[in-house]
Phi, psi and omega in degrees: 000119176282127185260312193218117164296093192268134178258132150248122179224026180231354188057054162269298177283308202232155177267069199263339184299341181267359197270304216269326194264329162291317160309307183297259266275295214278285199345297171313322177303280111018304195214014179210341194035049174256147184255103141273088184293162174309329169277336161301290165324314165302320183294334161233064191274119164098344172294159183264153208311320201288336196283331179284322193285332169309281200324285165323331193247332189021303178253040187276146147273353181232048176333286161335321169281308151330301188252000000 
């Protein structure tokens, strides 16, 4: 019987951050033909989430929908 569920989403149990920043980056890419680097990402590594996808997308016009 599954008791319990861990979400790591900080790279604590597993090294999930190069998983998560080829996700934005293809995403961005893919469906806005916005260029994200790593160093974009890094800079609001740790910002809480909707202020990191404003801030990444900026230049998005249909923000609301993104996040």
């Amino acid at each position: 019987m599954l008791k319990a569920i861990i979400f790591d989403l900080d790279d604590t149990l597993t090294q999930t951050r190069q998983t998560q920043y080829n996700t934005l980056k293809t995403t961005a890419k893919r469906f806005y033909n916005l260029e994200i680097s790593d160093s974009d990402i890094d800079a609001l590594y740790g910002t809480p989430y909707r202020e990191f996808m404003q801030l990444l997308f900026r230049q998005c016009d249909d923000l609301d929908n993104i996040i």
